[in-house]
Backbone as CSV, one residue per row, in Angstrom:
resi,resn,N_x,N_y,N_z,CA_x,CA_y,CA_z,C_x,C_y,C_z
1,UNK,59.945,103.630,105.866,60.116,102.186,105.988,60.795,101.853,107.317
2,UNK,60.189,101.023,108.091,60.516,100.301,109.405,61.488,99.526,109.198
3,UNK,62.765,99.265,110.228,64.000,98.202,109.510,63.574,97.363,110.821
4,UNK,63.986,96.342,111.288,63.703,95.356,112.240,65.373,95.811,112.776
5,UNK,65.017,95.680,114.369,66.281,95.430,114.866,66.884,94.299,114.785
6,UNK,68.501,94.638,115.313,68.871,93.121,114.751,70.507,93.580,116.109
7,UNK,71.242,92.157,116.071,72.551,92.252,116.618,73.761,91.365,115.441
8,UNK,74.752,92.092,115.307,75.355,91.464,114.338,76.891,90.744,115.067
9,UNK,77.019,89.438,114.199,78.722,89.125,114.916,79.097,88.908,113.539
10,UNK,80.414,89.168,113.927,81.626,88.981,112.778,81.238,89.820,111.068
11,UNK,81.039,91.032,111.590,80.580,91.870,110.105,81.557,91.947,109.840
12,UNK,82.642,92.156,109.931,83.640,92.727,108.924,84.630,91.360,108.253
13,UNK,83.579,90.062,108.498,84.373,89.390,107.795,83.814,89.343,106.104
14,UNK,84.181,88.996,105.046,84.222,89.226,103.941,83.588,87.443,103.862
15,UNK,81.861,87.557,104.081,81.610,86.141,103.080,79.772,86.299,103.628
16,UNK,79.383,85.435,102.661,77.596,85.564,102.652,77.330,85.784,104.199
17,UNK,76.523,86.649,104.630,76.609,87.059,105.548,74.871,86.023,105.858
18,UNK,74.773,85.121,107.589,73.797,84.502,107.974,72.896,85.638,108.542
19,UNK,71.410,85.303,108.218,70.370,86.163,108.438,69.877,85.149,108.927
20,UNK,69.337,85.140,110.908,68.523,84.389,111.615,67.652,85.207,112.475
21,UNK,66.338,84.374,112.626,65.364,85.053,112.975,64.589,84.002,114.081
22,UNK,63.733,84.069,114.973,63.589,83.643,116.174,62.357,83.003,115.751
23,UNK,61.523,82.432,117.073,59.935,81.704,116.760,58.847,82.536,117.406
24,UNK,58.072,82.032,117.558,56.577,83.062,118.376,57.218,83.637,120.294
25,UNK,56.998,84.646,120.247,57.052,84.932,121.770,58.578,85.142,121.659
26,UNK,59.315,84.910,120.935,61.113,84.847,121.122,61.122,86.335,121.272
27,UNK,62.164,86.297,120.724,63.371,87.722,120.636,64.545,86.692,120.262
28,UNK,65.692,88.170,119.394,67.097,87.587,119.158,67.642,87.487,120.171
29,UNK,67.837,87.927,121.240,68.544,87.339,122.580,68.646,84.983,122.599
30,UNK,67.763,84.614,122.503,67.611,83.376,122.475,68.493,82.898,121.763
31,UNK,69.086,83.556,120.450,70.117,83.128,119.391,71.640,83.313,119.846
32,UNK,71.876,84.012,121.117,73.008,85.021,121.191,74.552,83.746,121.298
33,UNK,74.042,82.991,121.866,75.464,81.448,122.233,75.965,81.451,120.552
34,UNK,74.741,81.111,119.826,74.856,80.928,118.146,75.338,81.355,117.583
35,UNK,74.806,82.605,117.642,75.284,84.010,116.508,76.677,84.249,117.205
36,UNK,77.316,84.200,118.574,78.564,84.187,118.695,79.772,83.594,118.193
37,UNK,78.661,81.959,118.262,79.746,80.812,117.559,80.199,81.133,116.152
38,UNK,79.103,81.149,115.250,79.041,81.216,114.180,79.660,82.666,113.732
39,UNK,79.576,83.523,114.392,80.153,85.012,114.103,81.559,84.578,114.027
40,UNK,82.556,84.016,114.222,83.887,83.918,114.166,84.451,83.177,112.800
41,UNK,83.049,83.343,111.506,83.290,82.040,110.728,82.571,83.545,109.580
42,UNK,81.473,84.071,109.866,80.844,84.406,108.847,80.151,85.945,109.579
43,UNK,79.488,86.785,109.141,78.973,87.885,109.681,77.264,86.916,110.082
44,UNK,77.163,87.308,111.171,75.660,86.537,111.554,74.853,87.961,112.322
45,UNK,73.696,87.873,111.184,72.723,88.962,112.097,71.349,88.430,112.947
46,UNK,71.925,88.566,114.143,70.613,87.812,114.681,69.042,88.953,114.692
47,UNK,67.998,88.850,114.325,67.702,89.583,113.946,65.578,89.690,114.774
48,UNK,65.206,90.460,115.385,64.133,90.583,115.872,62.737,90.489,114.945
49,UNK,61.948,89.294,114.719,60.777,89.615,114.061,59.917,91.280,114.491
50,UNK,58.917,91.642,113.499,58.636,92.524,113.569,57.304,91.881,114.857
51,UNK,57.220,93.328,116.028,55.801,92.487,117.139,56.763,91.524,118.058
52,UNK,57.767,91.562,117.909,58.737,90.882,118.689,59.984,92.061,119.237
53,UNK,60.584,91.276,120.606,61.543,92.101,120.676,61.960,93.638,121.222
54,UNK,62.868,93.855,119.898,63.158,95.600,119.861,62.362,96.142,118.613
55,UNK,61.714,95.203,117.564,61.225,95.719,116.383,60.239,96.445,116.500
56,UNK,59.568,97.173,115.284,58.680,98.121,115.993,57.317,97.099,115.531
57,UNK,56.386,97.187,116.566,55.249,96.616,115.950,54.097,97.857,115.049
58,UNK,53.221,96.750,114.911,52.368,96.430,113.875,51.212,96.038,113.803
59,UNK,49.504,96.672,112.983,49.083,95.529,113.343,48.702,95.092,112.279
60,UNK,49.661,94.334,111.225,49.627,93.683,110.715,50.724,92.318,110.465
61,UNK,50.681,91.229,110.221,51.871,90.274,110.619,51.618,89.019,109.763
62,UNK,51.346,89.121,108.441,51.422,87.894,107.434,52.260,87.354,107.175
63,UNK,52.116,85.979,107.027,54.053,85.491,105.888,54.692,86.685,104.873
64,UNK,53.886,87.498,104.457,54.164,88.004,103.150,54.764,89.379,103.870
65,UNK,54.082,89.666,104.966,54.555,90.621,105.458,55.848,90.456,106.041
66,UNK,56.295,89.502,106.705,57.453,89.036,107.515,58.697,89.076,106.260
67,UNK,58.006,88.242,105.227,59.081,88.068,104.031,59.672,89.757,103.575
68,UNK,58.662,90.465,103.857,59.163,91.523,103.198,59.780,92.485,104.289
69,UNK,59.810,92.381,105.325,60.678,92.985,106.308,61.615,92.515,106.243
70,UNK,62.403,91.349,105.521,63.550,90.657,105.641,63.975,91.443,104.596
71,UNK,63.634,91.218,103.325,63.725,92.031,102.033,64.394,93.458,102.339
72,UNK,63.648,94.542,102.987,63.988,95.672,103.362,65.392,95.851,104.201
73,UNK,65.373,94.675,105.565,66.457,94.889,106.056,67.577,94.373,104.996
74,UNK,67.709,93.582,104.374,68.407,93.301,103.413,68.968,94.598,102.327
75,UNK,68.238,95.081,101.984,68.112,96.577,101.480,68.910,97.245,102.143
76,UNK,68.500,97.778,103.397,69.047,99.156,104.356,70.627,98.783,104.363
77,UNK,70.746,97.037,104.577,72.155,96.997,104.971,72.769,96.726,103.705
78,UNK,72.491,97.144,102.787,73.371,96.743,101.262,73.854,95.373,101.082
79,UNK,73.185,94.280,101.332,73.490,92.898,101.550,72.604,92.451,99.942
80,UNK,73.214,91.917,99.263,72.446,91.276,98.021,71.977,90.266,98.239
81,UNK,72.915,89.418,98.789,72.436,87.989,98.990,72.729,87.330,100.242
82,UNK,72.305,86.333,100.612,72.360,85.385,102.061,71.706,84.532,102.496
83,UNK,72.464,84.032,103.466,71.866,82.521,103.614,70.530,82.854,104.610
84,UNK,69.939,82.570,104.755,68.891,82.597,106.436,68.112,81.623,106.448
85,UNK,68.047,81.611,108.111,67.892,80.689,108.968,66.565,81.298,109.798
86,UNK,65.629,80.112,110.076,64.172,80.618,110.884,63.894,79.848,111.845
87,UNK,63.360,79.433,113.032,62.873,78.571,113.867,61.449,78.766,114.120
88,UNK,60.763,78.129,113.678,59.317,78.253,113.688,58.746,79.739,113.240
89,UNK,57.949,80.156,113.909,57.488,81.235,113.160,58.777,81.903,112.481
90,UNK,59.645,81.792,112.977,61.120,82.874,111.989,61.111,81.507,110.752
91,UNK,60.664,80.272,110.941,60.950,79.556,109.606,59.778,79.566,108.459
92,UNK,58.883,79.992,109.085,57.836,80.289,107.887,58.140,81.597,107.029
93,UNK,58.926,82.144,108.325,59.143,83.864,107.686,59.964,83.626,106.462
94,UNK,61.564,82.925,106.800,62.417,82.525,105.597,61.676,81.649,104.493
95,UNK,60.539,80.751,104.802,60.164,79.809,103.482,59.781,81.175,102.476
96,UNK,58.733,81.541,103.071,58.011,82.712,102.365,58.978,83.910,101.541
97,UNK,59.916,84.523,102.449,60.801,85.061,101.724,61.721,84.189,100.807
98,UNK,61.881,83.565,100.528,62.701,82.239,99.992,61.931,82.145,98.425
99,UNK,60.534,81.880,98.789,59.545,81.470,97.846,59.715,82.946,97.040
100,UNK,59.287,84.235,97.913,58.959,85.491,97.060,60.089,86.224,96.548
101,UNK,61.256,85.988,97.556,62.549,86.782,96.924,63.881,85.406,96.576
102,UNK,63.571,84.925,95.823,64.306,83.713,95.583,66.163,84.243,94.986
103,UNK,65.702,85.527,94.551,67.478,86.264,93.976,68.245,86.207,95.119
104,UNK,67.517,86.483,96.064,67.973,87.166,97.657,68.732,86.070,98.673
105,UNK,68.649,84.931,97.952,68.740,83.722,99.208,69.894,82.825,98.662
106,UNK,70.813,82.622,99.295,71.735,81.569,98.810,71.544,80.301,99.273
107,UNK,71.138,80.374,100.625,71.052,78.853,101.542,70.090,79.261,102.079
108,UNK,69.109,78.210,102.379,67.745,78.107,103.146,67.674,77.270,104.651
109,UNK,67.794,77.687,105.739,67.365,76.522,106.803,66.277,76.596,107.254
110,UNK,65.565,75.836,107.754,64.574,76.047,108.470,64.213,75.051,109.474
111,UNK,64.157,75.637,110.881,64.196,74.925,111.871,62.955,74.449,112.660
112,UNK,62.566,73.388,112.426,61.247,72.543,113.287,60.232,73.108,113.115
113,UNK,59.536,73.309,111.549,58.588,73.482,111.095,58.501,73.125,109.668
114,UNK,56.996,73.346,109.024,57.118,73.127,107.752,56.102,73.912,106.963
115,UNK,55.881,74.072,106.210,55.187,75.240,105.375,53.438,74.749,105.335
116,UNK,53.171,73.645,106.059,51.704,73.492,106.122,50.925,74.559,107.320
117,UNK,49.940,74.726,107.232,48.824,74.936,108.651,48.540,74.547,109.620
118,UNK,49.111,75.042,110.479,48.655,73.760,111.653,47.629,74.864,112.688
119,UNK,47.043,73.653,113.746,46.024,74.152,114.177,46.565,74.755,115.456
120,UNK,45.516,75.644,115.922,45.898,76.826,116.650,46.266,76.057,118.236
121,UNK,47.294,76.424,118.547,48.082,75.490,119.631,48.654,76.084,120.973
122,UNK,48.248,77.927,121.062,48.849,78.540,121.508,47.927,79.099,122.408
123,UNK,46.600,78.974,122.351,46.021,79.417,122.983,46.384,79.843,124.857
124,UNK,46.481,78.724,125.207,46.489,78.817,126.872,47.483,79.490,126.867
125,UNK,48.871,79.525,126.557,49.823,80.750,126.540,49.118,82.383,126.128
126,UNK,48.294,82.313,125.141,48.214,84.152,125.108,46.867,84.299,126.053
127,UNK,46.310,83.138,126.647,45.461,83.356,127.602,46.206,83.578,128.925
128,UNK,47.654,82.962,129.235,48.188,83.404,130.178,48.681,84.570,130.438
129,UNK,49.342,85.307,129.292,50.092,85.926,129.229,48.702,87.507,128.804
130,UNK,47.805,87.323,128.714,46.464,88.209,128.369,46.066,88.501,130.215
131,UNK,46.602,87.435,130.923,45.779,87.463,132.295,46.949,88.076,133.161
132,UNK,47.983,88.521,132.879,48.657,89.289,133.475,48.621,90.927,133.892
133,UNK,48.336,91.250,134.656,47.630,92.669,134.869,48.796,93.801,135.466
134,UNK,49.313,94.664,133.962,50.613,94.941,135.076,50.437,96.199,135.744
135,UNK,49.038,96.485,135.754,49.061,97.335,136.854,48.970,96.780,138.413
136,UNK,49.033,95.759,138.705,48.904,95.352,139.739,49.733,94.123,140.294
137,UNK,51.058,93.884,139.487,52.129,93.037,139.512,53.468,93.853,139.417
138,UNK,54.323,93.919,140.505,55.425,95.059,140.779,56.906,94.292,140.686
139,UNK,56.772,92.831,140.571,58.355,91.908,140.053,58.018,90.985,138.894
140,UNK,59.158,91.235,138.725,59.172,89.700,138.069,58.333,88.045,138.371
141,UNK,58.922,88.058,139.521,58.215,86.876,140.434,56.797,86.972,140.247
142,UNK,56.289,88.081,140.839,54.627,88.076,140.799,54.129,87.746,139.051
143,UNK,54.728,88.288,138.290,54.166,88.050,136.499,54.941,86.388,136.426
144,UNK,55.689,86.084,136.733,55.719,83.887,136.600,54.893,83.257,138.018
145,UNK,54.676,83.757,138.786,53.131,83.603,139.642,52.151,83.538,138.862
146,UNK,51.500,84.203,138.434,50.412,84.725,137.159,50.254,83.289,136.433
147,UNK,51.737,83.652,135.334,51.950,82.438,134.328,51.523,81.081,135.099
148,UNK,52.166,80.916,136.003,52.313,79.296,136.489,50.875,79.202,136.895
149,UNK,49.689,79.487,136.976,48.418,79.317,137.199,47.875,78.616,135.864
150,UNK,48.551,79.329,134.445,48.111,78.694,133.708,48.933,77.611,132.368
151,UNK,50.465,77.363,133.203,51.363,77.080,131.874,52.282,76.223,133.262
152,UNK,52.098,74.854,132.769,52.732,73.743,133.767,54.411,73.927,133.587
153,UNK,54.963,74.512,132.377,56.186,74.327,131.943,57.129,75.421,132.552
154,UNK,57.712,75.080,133.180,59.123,76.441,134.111,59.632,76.607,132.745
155,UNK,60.273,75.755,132.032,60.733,76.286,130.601,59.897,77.007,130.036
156,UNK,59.110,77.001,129.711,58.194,77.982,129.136,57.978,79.400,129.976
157,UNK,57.857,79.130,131.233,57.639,80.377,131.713,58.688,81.037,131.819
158,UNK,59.534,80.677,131.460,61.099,81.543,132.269,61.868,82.037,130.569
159,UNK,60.944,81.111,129.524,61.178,81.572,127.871,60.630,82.857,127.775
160,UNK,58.993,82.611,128.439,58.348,84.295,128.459,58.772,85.534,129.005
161,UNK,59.041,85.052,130.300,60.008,86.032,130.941,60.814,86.841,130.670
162,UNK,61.502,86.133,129.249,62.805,87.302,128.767,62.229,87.924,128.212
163,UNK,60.930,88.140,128.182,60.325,89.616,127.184,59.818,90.470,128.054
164,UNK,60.233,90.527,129.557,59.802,91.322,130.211,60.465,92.846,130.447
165,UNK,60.099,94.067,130.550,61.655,95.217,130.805,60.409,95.861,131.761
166,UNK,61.590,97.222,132.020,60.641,97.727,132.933,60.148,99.115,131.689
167,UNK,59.014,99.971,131.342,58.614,100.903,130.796,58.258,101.812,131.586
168,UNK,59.120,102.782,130.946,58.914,104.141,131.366,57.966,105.126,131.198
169,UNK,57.131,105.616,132.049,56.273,106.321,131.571,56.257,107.825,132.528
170,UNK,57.396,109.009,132.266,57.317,110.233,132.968,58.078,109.645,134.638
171,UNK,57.594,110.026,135.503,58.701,109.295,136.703,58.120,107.998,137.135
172,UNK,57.154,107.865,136.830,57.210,105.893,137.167,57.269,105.061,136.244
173,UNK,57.447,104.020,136.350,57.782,102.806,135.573,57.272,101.791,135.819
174,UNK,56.577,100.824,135.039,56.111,99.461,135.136,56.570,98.133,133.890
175,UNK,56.339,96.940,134.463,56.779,95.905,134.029,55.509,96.070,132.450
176,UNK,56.037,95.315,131.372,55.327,95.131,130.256,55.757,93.845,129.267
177,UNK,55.586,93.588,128.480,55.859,92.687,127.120,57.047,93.308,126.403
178,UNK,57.884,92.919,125.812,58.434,93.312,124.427,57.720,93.321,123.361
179,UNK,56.747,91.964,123.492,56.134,91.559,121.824,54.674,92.304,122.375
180,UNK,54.307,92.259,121.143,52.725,92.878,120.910,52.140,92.186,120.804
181,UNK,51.340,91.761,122.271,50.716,90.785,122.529,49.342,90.666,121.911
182,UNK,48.480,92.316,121.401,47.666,92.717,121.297,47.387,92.005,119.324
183,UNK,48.084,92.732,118.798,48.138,91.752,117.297,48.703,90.584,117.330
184,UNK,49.839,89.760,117.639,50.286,88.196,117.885,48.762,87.997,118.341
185,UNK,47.852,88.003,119.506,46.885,87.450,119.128,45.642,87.591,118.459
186,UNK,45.656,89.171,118.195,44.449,89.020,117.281,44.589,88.265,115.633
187,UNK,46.349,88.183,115.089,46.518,87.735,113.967,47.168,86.622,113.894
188,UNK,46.736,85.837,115.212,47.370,84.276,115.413,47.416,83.419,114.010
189,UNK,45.506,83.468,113.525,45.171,82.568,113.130,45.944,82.932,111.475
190,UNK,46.135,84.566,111.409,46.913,84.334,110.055,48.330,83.878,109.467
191,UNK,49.178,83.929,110.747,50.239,83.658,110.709,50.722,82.003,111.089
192,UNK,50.089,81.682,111.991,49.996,80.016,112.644,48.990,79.089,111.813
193,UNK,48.040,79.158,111.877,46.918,78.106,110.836,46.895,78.885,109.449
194,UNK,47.917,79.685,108.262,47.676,79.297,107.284,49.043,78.344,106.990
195,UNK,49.333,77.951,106.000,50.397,77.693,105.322,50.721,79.025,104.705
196,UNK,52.340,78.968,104.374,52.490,79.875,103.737,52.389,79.276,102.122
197,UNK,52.223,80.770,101.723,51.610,80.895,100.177,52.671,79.796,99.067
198,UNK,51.707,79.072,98.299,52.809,78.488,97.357,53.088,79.393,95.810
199,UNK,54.700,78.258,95.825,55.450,78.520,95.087,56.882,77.826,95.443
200,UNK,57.467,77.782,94.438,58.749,77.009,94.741,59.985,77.421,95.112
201,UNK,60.620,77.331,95.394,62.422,77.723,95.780,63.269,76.556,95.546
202,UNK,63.801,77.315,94.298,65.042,76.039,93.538,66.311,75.607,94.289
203,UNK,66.273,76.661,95.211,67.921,76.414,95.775,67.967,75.637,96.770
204,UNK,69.240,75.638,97.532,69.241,74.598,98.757,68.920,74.943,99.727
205,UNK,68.321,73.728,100.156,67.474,74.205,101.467,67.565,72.950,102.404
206,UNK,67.642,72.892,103.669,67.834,72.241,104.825,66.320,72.103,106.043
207,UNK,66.165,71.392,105.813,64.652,71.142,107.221,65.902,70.592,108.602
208,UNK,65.756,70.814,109.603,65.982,70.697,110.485,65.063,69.941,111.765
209,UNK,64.698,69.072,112.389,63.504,68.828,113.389,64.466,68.341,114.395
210,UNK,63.355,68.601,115.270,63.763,67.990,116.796,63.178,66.542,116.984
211,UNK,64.407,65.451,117.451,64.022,64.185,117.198,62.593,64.078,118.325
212,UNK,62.183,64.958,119.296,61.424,64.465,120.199,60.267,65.679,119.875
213,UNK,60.236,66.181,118.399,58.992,66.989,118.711,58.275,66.580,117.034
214,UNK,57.104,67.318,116.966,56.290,66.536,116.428,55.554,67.348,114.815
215,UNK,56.324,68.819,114.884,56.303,69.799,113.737,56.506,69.195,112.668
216,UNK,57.142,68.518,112.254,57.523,68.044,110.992,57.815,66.459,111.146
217,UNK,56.324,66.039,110.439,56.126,64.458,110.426,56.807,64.195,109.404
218,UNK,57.273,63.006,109.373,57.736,62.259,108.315,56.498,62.520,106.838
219,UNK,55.573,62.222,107.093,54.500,62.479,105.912,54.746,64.146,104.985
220,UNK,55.116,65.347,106.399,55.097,66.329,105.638,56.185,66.543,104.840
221,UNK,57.283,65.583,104.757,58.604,65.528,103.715,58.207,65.748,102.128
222,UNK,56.846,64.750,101.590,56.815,65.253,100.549,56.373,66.590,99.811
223,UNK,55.275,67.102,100.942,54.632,68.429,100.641,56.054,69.257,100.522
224,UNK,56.944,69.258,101.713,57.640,69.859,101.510,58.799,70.049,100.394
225,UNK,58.722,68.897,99.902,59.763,68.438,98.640,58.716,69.418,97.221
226,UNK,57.923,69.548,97.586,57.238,70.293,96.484,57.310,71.738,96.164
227,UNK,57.379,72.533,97.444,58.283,73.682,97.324,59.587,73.815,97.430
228,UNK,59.869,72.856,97.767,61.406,73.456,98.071,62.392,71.402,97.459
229,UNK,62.189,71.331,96.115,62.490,70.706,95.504,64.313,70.139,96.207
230,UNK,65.048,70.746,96.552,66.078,70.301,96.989,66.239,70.114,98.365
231,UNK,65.232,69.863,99.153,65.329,69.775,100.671,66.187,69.004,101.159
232,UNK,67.075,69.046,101.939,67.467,67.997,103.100,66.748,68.271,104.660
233,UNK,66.925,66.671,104.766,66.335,66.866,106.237,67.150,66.139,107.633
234,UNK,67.380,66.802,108.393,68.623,65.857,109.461,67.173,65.977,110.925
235,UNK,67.714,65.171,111.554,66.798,65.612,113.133,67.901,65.128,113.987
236,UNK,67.802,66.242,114.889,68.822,65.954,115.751,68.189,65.501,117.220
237,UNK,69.127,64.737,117.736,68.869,63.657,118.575,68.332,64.685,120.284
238,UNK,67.796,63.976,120.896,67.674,64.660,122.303,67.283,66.395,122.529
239,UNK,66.406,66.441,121.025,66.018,67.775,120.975,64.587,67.842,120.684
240,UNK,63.819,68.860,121.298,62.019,69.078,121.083,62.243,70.142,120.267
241,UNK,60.889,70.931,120.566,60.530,71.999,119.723,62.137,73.342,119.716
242,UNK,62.623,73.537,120.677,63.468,74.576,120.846,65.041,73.828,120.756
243,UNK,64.738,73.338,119.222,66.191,72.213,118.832,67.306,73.022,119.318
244,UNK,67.735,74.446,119.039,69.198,75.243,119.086,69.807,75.156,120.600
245,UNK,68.092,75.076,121.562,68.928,75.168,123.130,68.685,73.538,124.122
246,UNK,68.103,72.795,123.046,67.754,71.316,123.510,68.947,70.389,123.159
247,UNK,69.604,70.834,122.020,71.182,70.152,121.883,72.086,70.852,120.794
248,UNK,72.706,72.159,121.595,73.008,73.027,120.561,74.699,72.408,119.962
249,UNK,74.860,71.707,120.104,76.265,70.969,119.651,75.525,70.815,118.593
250,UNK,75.109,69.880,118.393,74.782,69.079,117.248,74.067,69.710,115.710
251,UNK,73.425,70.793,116.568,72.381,71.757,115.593,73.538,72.683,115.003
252,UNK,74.401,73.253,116.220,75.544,73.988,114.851,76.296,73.079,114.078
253,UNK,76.567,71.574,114.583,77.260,71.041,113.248,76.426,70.767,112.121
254,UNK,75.049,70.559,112.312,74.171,70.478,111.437,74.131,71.837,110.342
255,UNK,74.026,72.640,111.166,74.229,74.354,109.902,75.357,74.328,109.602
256,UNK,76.548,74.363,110.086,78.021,74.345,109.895,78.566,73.192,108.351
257,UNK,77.733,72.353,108.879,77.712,71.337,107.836,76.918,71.668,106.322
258,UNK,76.040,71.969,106.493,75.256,72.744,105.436,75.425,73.714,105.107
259,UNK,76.554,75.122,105.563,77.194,76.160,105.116,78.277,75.781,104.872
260,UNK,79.158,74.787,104.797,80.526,74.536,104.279,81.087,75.247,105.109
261,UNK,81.130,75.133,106.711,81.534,75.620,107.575,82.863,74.883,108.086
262,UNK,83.899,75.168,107.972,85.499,74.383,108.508,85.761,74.752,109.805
């Protein structure tokens, strides 16, 4: 059994320990301001989807699959129960585990998404990031050269960027991906355009949106009230799709607030 890497703050404090997980293309690095804050309050594992990251990939990558890599790491680290937290693809991961391991979960967040299908949106990114040739790109610079041919957003390109290292192969070395670019897109369409599987989750649970992005319409409140019967929903102000680094004040009082955080 594969465990997902992960970085932990404040383990040795004694209380439900936060399990957070990143969105498409991330890594736990993106969480690290967070998991610091919050580490001085509670044990927080920021934690690498599997095909992401340091985790090991795969080529397989369903909700059901994601749910159950959470499950396991949960396992390895003798943790019974906990709260967790997802941001887009990491929030489908928690609905799903939520829905399938409902013993396992004390608090639910989920950040700027919602458990419907949406349509495939990602394309020109894994077409950018497909057109990068690293045998023939020797910096950094030259691979956001590449990008910027096909992705107008410096934020975006400089998001991709942090998945870059150098790989070793015998005495030379070249630039590569962290994530597995190769399944993320051949299993886009299973992980992004389905919904995840129904079923309900009785406990509490928190929706989160970004007041300036467009994941979670007002309309999808009731679908969502159908699995997850106790939802709250806050949107925080002056934030898009990447709410935690678009106005991260507000988003930790928002969790802080919803963990009975002092």
């Amino acid at each position: 059994m594969e465990i997902l890497h992960s970085k932990i703050f404040g383990e040795n404090i004694s209380s439900t320990p936060l399990l957070v997980f990143h969105g498409l293309f991330g890594m736990l690095d993106n969480w690290g301001s967070f998991g610091k804050e919050l580490g001085e309050f509670l044990p927080v594992h920021l934690i690498d989807l599997r095909n992401h990251g340091r985790s090991f990939h795969s080529e397989n990558m369903s909700h059901d699959d994601l749910a159950d890599d959470i499950a396991n790491y949960m396992t390895h680290y003798g943790i019974e129960k906990a709260h967790v937290l997802g941001h887009s693809l990491g929030g489908k991961a928690v609905m799903q585990f939520a829905i399938n391991y409902p013993e396992k979960v004390d608090k639910l967040i989920v950040v700027d998404i919602s458990p419907k299908a949406y349509p495939p949106h990602h394309q020109g990114i894994i077409k950018a990031l497909e057109t990068v040739d690293f045998n023939t790109v020797a910096s950094r610079n030259e691979v956001e050269a590449v990008l910027t041919q096909y992705i107008p957003e410096k934020s975006t390109i400089q998001f991709l960027a942090k998945n870059l290292y150098w790989e070793e192969s015998g005495d030379s070395k070249k630039l590569n991906w962290r994530f597995n670019l190769k399944t993320l897109s051949e299993k886009y369409n299973e992980f992004v355009s389905n919904a995840i599987k129904y079923g309900v989750f009785q406990g509490e649970a928190l929706f989160i949106a970004g007041e300036k992005s467009n994941y979670i319409l007002p309309q999808d409140e009731f679908s969502i009230k159908q699995q997850f019967p106790k939802a709250q929903f806050v949107k925080i102000k002056n934030a898009a799709h990447w709410v935690q680094a678009d106005n991260p004040v507000d988003f930790s009082i928002a969790v802080k607030d919803f963990l009975q955080i002092k």
